[in-house]
TORKEBA-479682 format. One record per residue: residue number from 1; residue in one letter; x, y, z of N, C-alpha, C in turn. Coordinates in Angstrom, 3 decimals, padded with zeros to 6 digits, always signed. Layout:
% TORKEBA-479682
site i: NUM; aa: A; n.c1: X; n.c2: Y; n.c3: Z; ca.c1: X; ca.c2: Y; ca.c3: Z; c.c1: X; c.c2: Y; c.c3: Z;
...
% end
This chain:
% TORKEBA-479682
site i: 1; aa: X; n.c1: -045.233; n.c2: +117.566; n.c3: -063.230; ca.c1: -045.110; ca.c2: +116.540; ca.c3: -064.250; c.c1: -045.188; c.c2: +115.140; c.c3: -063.636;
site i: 2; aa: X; n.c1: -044.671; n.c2: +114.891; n.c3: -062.530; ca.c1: -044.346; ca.c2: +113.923; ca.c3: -061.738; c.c1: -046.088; c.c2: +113.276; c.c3: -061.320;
site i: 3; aa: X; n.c1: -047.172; n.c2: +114.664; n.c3: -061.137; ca.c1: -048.294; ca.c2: +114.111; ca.c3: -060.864; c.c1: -049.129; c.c2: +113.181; c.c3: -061.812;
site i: 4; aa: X; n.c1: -048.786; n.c2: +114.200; n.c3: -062.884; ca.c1: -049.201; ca.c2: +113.956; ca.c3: -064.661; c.c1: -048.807; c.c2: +112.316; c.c3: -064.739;
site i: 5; aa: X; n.c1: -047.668; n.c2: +111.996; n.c3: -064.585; ca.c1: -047.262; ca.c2: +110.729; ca.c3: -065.159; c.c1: -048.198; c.c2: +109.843; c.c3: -064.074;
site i: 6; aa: X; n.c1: -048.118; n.c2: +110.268; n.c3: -062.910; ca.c1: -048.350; ca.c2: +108.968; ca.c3: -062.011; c.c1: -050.390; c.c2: +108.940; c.c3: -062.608;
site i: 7; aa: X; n.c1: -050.731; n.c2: +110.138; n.c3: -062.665; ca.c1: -052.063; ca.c2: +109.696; ca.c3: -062.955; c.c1: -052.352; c.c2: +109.077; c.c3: -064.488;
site i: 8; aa: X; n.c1: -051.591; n.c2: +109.242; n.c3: -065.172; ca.c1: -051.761; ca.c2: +108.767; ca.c3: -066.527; c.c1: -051.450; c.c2: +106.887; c.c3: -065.884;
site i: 9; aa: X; n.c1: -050.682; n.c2: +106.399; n.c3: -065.320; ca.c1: -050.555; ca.c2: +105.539; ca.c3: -064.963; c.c1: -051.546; c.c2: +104.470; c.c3: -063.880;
site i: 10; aa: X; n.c1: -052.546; n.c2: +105.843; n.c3: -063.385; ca.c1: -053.269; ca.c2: +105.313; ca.c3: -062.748; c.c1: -054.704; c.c2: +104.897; c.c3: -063.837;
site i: 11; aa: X; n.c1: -055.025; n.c2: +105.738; n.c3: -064.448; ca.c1: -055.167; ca.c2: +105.863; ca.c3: -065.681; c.c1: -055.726; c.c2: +104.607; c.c3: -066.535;
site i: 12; aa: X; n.c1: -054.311; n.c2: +104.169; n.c3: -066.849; ca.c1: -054.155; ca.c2: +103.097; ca.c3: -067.933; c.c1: -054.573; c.c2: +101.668; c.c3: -066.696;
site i: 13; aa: X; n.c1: -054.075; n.c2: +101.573; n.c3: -065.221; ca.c1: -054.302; ca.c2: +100.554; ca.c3: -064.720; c.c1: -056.061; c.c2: +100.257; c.c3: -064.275;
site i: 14; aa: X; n.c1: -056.263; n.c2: +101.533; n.c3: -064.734; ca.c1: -058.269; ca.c2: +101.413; ca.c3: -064.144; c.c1: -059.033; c.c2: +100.432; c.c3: -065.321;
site i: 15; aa: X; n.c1: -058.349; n.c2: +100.540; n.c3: -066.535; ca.c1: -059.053; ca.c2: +099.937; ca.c3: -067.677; c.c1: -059.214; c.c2: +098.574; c.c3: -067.374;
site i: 16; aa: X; n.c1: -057.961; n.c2: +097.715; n.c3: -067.297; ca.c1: -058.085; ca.c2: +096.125; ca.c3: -066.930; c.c1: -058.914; c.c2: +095.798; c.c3: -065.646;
site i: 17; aa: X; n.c1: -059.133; n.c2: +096.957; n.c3: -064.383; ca.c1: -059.790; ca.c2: +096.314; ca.c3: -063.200; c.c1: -061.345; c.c2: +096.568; c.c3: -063.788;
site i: 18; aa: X; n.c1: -061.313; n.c2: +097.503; n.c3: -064.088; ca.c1: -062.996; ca.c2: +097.854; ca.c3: -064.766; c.c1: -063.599; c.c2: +097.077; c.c3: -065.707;
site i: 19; aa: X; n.c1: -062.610; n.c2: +096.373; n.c3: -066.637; ca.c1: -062.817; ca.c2: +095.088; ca.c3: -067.510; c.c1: -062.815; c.c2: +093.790; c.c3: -066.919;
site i: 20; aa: X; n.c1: -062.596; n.c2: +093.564; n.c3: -065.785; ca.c1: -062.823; ca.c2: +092.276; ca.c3: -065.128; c.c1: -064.107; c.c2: +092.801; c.c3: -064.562;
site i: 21; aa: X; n.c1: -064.079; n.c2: +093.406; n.c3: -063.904; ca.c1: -065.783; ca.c2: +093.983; ca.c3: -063.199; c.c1: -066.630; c.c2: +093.399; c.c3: -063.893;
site i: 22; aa: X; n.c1: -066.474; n.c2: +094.430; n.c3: -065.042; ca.c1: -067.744; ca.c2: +094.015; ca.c3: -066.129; c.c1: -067.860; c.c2: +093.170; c.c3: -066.710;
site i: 23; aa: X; n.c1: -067.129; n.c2: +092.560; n.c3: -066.975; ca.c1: -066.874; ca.c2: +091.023; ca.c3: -067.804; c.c1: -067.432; c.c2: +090.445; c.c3: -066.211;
site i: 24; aa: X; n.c1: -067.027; n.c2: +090.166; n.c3: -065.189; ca.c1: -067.599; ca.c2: +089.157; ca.c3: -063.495; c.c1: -069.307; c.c2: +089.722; c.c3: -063.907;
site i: 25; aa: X; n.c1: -069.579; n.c2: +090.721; n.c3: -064.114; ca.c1: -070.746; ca.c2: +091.423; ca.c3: -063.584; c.c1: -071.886; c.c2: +091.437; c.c3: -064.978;
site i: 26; aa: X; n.c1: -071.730; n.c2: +090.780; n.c3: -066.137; ca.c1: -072.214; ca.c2: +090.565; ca.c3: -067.442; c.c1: -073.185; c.c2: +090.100; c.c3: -067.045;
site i: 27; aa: X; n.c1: -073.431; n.c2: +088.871; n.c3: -065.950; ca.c1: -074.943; ca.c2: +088.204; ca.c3: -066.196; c.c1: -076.294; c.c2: +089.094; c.c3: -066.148;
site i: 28; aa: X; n.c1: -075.494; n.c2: +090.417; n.c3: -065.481; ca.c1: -076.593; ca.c2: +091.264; ca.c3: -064.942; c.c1: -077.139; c.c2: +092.218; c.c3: -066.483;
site i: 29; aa: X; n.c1: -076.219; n.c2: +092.018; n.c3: -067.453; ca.c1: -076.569; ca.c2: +093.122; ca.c3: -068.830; c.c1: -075.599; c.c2: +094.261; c.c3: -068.195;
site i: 30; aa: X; n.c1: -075.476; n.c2: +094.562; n.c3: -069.836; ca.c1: -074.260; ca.c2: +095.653; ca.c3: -070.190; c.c1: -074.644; c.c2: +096.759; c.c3: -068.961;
site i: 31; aa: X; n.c1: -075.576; n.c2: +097.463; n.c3: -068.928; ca.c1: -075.818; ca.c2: +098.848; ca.c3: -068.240; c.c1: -075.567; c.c2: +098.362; c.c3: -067.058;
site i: 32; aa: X; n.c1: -076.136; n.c2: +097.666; n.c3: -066.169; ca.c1: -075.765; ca.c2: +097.456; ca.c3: -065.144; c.c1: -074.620; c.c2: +096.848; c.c3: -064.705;
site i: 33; aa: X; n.c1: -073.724; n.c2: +095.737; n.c3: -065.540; ca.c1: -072.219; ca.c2: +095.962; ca.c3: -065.031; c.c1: -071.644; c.c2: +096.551; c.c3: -065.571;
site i: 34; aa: X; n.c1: -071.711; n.c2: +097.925; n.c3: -066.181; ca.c1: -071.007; ca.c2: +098.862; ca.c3: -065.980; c.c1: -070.910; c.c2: +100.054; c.c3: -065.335;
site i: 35; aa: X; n.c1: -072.463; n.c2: +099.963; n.c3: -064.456; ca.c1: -073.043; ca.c2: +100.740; ca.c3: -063.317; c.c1: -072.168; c.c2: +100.245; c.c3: -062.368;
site i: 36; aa: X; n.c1: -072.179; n.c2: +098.966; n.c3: -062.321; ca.c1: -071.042; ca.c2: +098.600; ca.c3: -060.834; c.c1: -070.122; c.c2: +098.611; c.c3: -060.874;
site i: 37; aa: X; n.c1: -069.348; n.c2: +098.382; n.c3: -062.248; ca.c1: -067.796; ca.c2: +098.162; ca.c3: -062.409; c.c1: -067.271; c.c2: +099.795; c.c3: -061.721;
site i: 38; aa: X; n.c1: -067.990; n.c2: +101.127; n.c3: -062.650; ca.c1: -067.882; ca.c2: +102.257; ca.c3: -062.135; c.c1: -067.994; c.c2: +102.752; c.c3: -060.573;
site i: 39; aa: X; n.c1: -069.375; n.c2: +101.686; n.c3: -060.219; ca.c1: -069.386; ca.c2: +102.231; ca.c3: -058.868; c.c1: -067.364; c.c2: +101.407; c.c3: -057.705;
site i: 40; aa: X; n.c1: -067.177; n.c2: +100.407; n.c3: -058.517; ca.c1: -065.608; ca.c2: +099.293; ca.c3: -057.908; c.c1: -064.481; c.c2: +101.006; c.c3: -058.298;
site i: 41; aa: X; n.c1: -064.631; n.c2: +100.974; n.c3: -059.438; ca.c1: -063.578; ca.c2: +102.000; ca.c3: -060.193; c.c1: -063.597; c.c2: +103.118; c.c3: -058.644;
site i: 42; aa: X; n.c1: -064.420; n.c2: +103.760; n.c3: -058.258; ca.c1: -064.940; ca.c2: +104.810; ca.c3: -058.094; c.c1: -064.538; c.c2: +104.515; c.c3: -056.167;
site i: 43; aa: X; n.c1: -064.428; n.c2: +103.635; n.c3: -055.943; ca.c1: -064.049; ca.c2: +103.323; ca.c3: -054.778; c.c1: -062.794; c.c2: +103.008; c.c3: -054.741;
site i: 44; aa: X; n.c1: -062.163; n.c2: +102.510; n.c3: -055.606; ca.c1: -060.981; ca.c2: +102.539; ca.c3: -055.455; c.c1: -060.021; c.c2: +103.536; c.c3: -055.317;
site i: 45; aa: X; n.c1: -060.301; n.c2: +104.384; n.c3: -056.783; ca.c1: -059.052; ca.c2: +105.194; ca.c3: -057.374; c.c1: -059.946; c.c2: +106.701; c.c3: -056.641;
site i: 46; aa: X; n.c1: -060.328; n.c2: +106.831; n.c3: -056.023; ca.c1: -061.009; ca.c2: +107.786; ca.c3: -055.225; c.c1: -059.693; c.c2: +108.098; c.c3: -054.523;
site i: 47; aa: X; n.c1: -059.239; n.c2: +107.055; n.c3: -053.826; ca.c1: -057.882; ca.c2: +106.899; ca.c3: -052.303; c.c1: -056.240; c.c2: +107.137; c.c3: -053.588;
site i: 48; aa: X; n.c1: -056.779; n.c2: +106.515; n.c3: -054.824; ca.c1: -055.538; ca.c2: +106.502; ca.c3: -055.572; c.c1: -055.550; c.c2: +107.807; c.c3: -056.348;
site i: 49; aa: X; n.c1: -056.367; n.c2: +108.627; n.c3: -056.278; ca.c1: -056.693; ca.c2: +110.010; ca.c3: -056.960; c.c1: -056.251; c.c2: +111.023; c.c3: -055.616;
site i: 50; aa: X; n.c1: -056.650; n.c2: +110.941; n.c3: -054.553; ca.c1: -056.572; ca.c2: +111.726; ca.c3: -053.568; c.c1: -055.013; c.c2: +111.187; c.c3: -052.990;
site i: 51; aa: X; n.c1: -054.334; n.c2: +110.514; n.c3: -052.752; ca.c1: -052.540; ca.c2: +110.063; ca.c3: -052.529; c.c1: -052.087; c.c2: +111.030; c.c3: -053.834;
site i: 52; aa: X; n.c1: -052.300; n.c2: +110.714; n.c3: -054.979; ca.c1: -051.711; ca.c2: +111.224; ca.c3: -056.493; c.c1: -051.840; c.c2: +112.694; c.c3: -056.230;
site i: 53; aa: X; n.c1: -052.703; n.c2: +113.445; n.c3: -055.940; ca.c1: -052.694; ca.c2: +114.927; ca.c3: -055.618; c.c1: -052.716; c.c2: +115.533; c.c3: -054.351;
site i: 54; aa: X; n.c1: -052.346; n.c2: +114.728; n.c3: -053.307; ca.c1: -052.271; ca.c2: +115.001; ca.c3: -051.793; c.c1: -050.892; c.c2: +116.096; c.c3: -052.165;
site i: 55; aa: X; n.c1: -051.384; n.c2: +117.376; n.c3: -051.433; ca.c1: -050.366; ca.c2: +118.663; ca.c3: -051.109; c.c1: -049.436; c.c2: +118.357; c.c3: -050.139;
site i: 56; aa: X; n.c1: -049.426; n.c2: +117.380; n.c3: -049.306; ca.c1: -048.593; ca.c2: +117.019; ca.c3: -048.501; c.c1: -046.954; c.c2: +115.984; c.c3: -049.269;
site i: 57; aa: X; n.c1: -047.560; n.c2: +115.369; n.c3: -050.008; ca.c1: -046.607; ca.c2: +114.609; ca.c3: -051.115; c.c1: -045.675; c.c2: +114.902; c.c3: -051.793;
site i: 58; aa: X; n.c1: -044.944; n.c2: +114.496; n.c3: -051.172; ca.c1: -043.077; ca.c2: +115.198; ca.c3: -052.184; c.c1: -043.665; c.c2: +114.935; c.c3: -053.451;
% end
């Protein structure tokens, strides 16, 4: 449950960084900043997805 919450939390915090992306990354047109915002998302919460379900983790 403990994982559940923390990723729902990770979750809800991806929306606002992915909305600055794309909103910084607009001059380029919709498809493409949201090609990059995903590719920012995707680098990030990669390390925050893999800590959140690391088997080693109380």
């Amino acid at each position: 449950m403990k994982k559940f919450l923390l990723y729902i939390i990770r979750w809800q915090l991806s929306t606002p960084i992915l909305a600055v992306v794309t909103g910084w990354m607009a001059w380029m047109g919709y498809w493409w900043a949201a090609a990059v915002a995903n590719l920012v998302g995707a680098c990030i919460f990669f390390w925050v997805d893999r800590w959140i379900f690391c088997k080693e983790r109380g």
